[in-house]
C-alpha positions in Angstrom: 0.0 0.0 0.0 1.3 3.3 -0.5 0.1 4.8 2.4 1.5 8.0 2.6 2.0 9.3 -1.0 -0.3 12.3 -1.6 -1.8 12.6 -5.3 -5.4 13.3 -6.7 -7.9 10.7 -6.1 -11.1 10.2 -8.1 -14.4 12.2 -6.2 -16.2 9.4 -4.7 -19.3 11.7 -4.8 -20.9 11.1 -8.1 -22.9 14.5 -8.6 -23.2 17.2 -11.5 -23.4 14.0 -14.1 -22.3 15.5 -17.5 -23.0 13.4 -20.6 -19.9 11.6 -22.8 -19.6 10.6 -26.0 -19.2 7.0 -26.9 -15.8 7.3 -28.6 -14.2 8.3 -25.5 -16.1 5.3 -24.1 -15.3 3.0 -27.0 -12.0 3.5 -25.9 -11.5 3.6 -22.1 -13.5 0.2 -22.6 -10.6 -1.0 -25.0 -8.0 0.2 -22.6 -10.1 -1.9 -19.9 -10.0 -5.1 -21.5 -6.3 -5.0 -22.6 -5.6 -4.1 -19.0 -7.7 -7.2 -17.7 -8.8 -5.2 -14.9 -12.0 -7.5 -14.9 -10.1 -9.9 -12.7 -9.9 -7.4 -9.7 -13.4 -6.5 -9.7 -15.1 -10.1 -9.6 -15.3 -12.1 -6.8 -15.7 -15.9 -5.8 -18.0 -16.5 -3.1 -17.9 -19.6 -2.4 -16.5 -22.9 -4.8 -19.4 -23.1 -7.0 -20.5 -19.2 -7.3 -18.8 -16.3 -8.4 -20.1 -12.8 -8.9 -19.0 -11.0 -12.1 -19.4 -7.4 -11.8 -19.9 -5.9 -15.3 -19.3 -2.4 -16.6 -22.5 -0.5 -18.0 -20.8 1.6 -20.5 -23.7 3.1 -22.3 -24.5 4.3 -18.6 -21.2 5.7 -18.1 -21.0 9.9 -16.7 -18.4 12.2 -16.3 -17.5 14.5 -13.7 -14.9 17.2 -12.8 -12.4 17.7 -10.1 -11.7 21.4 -10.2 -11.1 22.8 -13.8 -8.6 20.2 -15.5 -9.0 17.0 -14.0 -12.1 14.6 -15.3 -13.4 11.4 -14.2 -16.2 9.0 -15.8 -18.0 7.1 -13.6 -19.5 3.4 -15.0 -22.0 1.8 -13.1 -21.2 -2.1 -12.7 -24.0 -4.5 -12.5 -23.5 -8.0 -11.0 -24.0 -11.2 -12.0 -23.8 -14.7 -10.4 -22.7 -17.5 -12.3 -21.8 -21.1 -11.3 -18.5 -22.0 -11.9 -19.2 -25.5 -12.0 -22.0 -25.5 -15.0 -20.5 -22.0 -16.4 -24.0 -20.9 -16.5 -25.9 -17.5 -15.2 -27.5 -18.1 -11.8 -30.3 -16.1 -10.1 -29.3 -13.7 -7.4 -30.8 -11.3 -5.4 -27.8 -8.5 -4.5 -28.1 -5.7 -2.0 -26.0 -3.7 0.2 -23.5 -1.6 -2.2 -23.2 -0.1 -4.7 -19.8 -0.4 -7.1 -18.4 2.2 -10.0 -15.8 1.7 -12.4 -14.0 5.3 -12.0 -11.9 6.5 -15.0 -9.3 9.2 -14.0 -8.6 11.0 -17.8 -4.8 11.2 -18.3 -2.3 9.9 -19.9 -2.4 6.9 -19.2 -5.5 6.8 -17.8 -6.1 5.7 -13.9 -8.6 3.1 -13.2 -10.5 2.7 -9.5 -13.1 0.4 -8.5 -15.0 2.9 -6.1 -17.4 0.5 -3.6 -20.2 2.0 -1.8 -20.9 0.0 1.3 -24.1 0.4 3.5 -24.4 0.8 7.1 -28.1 1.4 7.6 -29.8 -1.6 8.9 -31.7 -1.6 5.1 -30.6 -3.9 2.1 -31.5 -0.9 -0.3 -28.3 1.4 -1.4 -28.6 4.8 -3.2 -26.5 7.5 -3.7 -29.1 10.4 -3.3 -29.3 9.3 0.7 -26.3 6.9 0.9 -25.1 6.6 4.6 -22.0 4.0 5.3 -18.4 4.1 3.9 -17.1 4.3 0.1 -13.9 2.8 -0.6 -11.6 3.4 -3.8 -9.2 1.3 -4.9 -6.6 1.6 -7.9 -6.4 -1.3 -9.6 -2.7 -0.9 -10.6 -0.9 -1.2 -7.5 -4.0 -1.9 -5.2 -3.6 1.1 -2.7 -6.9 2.3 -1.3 -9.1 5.2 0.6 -12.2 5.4 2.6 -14.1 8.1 2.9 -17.9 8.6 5.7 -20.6 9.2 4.2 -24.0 10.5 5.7 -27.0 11.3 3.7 -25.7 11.3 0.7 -22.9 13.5 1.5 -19.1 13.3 2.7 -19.3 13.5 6.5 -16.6 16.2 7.2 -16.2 15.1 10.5 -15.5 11.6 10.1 -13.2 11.6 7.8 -10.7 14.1 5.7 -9.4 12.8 2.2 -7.5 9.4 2.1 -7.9 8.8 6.1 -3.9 8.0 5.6 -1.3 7.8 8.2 0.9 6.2 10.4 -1.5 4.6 12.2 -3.0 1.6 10.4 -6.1 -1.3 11.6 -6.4 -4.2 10.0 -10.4 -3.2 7.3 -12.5 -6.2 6.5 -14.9 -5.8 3.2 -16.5 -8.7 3.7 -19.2 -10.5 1.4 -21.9 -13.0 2.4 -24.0 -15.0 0.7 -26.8 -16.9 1.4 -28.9 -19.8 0.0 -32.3 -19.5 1.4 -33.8 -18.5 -1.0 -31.9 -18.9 -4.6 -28.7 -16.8 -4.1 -28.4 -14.2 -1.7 -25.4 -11.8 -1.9 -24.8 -8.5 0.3 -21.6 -6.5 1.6 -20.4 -5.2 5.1 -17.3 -3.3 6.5 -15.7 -3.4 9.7 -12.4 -2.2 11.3 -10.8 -5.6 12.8 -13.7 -7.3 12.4 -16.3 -8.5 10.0 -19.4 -7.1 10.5 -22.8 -9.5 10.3 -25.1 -8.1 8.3 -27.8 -6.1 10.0 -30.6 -7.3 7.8 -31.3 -10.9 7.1 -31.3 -12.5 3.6 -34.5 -13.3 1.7 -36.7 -16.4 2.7 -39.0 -18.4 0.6 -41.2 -19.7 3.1 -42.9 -16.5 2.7 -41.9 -14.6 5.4 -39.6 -12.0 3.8 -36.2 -11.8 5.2 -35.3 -14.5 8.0 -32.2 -16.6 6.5 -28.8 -16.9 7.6 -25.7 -15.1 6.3 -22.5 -16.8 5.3 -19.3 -15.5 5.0 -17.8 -15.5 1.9 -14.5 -17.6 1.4 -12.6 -14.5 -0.6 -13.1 -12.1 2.6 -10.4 -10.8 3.6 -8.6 -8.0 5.7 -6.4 -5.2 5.0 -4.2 -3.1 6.6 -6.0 0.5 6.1 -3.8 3.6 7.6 -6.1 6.1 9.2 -5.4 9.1 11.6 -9.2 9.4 12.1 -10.5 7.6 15.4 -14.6 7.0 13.7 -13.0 4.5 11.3 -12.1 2.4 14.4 -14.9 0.9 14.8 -15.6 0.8 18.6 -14.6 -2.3 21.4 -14.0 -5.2 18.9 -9.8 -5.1 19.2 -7.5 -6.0 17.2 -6.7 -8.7 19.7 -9.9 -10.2 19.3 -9.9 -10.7 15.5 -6.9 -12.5 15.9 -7.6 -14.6 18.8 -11.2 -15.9 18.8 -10.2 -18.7 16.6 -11.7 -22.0 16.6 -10.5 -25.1 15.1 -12.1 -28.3 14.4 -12.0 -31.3 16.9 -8.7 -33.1 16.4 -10.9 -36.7 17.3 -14.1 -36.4 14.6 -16.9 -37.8 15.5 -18.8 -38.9 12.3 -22.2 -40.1 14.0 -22.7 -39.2 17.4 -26.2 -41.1 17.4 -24.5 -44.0 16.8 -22.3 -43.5 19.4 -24.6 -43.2 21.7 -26.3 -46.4 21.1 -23.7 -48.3 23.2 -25.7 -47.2 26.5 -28.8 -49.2 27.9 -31.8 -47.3 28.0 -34.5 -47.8 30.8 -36.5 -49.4 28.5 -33.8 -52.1 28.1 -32.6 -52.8 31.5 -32.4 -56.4 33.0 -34.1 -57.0 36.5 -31.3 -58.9 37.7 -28.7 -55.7 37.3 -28.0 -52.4 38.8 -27.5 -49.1 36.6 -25.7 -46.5 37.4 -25.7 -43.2 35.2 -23.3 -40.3 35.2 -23.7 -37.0 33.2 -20.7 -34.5 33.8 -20.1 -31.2 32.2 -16.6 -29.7 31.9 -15.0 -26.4 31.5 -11.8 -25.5 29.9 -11.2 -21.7 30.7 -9.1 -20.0 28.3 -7.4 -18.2 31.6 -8.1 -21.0 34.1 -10.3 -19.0 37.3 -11.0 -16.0 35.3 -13.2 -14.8 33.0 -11.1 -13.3 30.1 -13.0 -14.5 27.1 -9.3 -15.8 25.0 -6.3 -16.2 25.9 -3.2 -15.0 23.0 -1.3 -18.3 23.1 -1.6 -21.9 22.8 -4.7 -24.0 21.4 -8.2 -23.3 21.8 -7.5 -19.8 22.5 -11.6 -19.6 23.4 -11.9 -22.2 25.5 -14.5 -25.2 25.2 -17.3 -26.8 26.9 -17.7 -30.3 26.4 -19.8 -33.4 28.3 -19.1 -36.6 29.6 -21.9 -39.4 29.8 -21.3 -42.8 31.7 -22.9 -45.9 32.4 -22.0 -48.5 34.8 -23.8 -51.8 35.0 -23.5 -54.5 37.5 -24.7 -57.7 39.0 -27.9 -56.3 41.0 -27.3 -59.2 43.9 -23.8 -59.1 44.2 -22.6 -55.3 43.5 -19.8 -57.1 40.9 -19.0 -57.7 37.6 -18.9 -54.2 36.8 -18.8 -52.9 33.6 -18.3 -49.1 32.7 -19.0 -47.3 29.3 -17.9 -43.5 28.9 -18.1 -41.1 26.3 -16.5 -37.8 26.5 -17.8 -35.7 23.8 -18.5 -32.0 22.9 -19.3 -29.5 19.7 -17.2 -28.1 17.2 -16.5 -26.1 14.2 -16.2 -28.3 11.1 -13.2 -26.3 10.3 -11.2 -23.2 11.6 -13.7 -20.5 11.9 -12.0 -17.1 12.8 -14.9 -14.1 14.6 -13.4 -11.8 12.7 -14.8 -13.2 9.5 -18.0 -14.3 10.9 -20.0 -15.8 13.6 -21.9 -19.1 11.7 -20.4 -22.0 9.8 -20.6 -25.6 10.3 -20.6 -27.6 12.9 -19.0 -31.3 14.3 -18.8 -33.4 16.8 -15.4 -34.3 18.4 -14.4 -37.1 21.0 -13.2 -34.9 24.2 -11.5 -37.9 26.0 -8.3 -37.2 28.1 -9.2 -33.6 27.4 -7.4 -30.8 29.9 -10.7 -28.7 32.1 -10.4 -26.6 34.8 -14.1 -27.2 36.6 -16.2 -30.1 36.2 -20.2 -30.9 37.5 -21.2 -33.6 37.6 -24.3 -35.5 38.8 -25.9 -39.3 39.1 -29.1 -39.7 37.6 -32.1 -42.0 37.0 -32.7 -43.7 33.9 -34.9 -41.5 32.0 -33.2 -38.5 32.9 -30.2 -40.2 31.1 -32.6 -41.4 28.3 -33.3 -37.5 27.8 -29.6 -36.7 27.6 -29.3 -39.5 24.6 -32.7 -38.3 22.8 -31.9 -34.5 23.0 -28.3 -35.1 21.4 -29.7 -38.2 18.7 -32.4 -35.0 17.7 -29.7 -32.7 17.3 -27.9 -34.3 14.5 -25.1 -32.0 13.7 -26.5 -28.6 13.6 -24.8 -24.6 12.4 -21.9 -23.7 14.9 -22.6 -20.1 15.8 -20.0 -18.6 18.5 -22.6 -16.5 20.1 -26.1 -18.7 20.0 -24.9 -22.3 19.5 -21.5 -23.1 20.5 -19.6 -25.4 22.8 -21.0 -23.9 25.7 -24.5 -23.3 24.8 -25.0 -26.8 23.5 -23.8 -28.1 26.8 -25.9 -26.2 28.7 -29.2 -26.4 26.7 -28.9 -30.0 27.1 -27.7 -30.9 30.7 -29.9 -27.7 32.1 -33.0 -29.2 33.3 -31.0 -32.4 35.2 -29.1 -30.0 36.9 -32.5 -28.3 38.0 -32.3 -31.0 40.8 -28.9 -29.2 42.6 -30.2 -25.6 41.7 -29.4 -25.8 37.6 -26.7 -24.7 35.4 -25.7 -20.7 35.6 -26.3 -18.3 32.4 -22.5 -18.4 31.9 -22.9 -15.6 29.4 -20.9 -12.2 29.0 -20.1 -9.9 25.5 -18.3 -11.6 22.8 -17.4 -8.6 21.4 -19.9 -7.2 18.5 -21.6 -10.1 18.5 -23.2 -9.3 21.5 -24.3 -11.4 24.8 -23.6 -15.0 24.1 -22.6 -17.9 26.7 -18.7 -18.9 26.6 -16.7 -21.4 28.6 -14.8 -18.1 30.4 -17.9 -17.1 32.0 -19.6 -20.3 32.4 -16.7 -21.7 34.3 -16.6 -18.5 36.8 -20.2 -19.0 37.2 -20.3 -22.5 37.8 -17.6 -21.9 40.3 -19.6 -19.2 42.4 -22.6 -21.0 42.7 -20.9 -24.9 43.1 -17.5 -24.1 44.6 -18.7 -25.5 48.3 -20.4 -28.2 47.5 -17.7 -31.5 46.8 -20.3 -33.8 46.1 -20.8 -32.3 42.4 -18.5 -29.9 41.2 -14.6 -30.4 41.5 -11.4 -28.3 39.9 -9.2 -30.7 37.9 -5.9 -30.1 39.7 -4.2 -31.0 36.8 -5.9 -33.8 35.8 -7.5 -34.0 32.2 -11.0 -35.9 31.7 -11.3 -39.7 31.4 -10.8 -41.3 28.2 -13.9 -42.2 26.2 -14.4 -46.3 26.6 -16.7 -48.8 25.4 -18.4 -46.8 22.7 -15.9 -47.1 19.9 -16.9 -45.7 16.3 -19.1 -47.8 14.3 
């Protein structure tokens, strides 16, 4: 980036629209192609979709900067096509806005200028455009951001190229959704990706209510600013590089199937005893505290993960004993960093001889344990969302209501950032701690100790 050289850039204000002739378009559209400056405009959202956005040139305007230099501005319209059949797709876009901007020298300059909403509506126009307008050369990639408010620069947010010394790392990030057909919008952030504030379309007839993905072409930036409103506030830099999750390292392909390796009540023998276990377990990311990541190691967020365990012996005798345990909790598929988004997919991973730092744990009857089994065999492998269903929240949604007995699971939820209120295995294990820490009968600390190894319930 060439942070701090000073030149001329392009208005990013289209206004005063003066008519062009179409040689002059003719050939800046030439000078276009040869350049293959297509390629830096179009995106891939995801490995069967990519958006092409394509230069209106019959729509194409011109306006001055002063008395000598000109610009033409050329409306791009998108289109989704799939990759795989190489064939137009239908797409609903919203969100931004993006122009071609021609600087007219010798050689000409070209700028992708991208008009990025942050009003909680999906509709973009210029007339009333509040949000942030980026232009980028697409010669040596450098870029600007300007504030916008109501269709006009705001003057107190931001002054020319926002360049400096002081840099933050800028996330244009593009999501896409397939709710209904293909659903493609655009949000900023500084340090973080920003979840759209509207929903995509749904076809069930109940306008927007889908989910957002994040595309897999996102990406941040290092964007020198000296103004302090770009920063967007409280997400941290530390964050966006910390609240990483990875996948389980032990997959577990069918956790119904697991599962079948317990007796349920409707199963048991009259001649012999069962004894059921179900034991939640805390890994703090800062063991006794409730600092939401910590900045080295592995699973720099923590996790919550749930041990189930069955013992069945002679009902006369007391021997013969034979013990089943699974150790077990929710994952991200694969690496899912906050910073580019809060939802992807999820997986099951096999927690056995797992490190914790607090552990509940409780002895219940067999169809409270036949609840546990059904509520996870209904699950089936479900979205991975670090605020409304992660580790922590699946844990707890399940293993609540048999904790009810010994005065039920705490909230366990503080701020994740942006992203709002959310449960998380910091807070869940400092609340579990206040409300269990005198009572040795169900909760313990692991004093170093990692949970038991999962037995008797092998993968089928």
């Amino acid at each position: 980036m060439n942070s701090c050289k000073k030149e001329a850039e392009p208005e990013v204000e289209p206004n005063g629209i003066i008519e062009i002739n179409k040689k002059d378009i003719s050939e800046i559209e030439k000078h276009f192609n040869d350049k293959n400056y297509s390629t830096k405009i179009n995106k891939v959202i995801n490995d069967s979709i990519s958006v092409f956005w394509n230069p209106i040139w019959s729509e194409s305007s011109l306006e001055k900067s002063g008395d000598s230099i000109k610009y033409i501005y050329v409306p791009l319209n998108p289109t989704a096509v799939n990759v795989k059949t190489n064939k137009n797709t239908k797409a609903k876009f919203s969100g931004v806005l993006k122009y071609l901007v021609v600087r007219i020298e010798n050689p000409n300059k070209y700028f992708l200028a991208e008009y990025v909403s942050s009003e909680a509506s999906p509709d973009v126009a210029l007339s009333n455009f509040t949000g942030t307008a980026s232009l980028r050369n697409l010669e040596d990639n450098s870029v600007s951001f300007s504030r916008f408010k109501n269709g006009k620069r705001d003057v107190n947010a931001s002054q020319g190229n926002l360049r400096s010394q002081a840099c933050v790392i800028f996330y244009t990030c593009d999501w896409y959704s397939y709710d209904c057909g293909v659903d493609v919008t655009t949000t900023r952030g500084a340090n973080i990706c920003q979840y759209p504030p509207y929903s995509p379309f749904s076809c069930n007839g109940s306008g927007r209510n889908g989910t957002w993905y994040v595309s897999s072409s996102t990406n941040g930036e290092p964007v020198c600013t000296d103004d302090p409103v770009i920063v967007l506030p409280n997400p941290g830099s530390a964050f966006a590089i910390n609240y990483v999750f990875t996948g389980p390292d032990k997959p577990i392909s069918n956790l119904s199937q697991r599962l079948n390796c317990f007796t349920t009540q409707s199963q048991y023998q009259p001649n012999l005893r069962y004894t059921n276990n179900v034991t939640f377990y805390i890994d703090q990311p800062v063991e006794n505290s409730n600092q939401l990541y910590k900045t080295s190691g592995s699973r720099k967020p923590g996790h919550a993960f749930i041990e189930l365990s069955q013992t069945i012996k002679e009902n006369r005798t007391g021997t013969n004993a034979t013990t089943k345990t699974l150790v077990f909790g929710f994952y991200v598929k694969s690496e899912l960093k906050a910073a580019l988004g809060k939802t992807t997919a999820g997986a099951w991973g096999d927690d056995g001889d797992t490190p914790y730092d607090v552990a509940l744990t409780y002895q219940v009857g067999g169809d409270s344990f036949d609840k546990v089994l059904q509520y996870f065999r209904d699950a089936g492998t479900p979205e991975y969302d670090i605020v409304s269903n992660n580790c922590t929240t699946m844990g707890y949604n399940a293993l609540n209501d048999i904790f009810r007995v010994i005065g039920g699971l705490p909230l366990g939820e503080q701020t994740i950032a942006v992203y709002g209120k959310g449960k998380t295995p910091a807070q869940m294990g400092q609340d579990i701690r206040s409300r269990f820490g005198n009572d040795s009968r169900h909760f313990r600390t692991s004093n170093g100790q990692n949970s038991p190894k999962s037995w008797g319930c092998p993968q089928p």
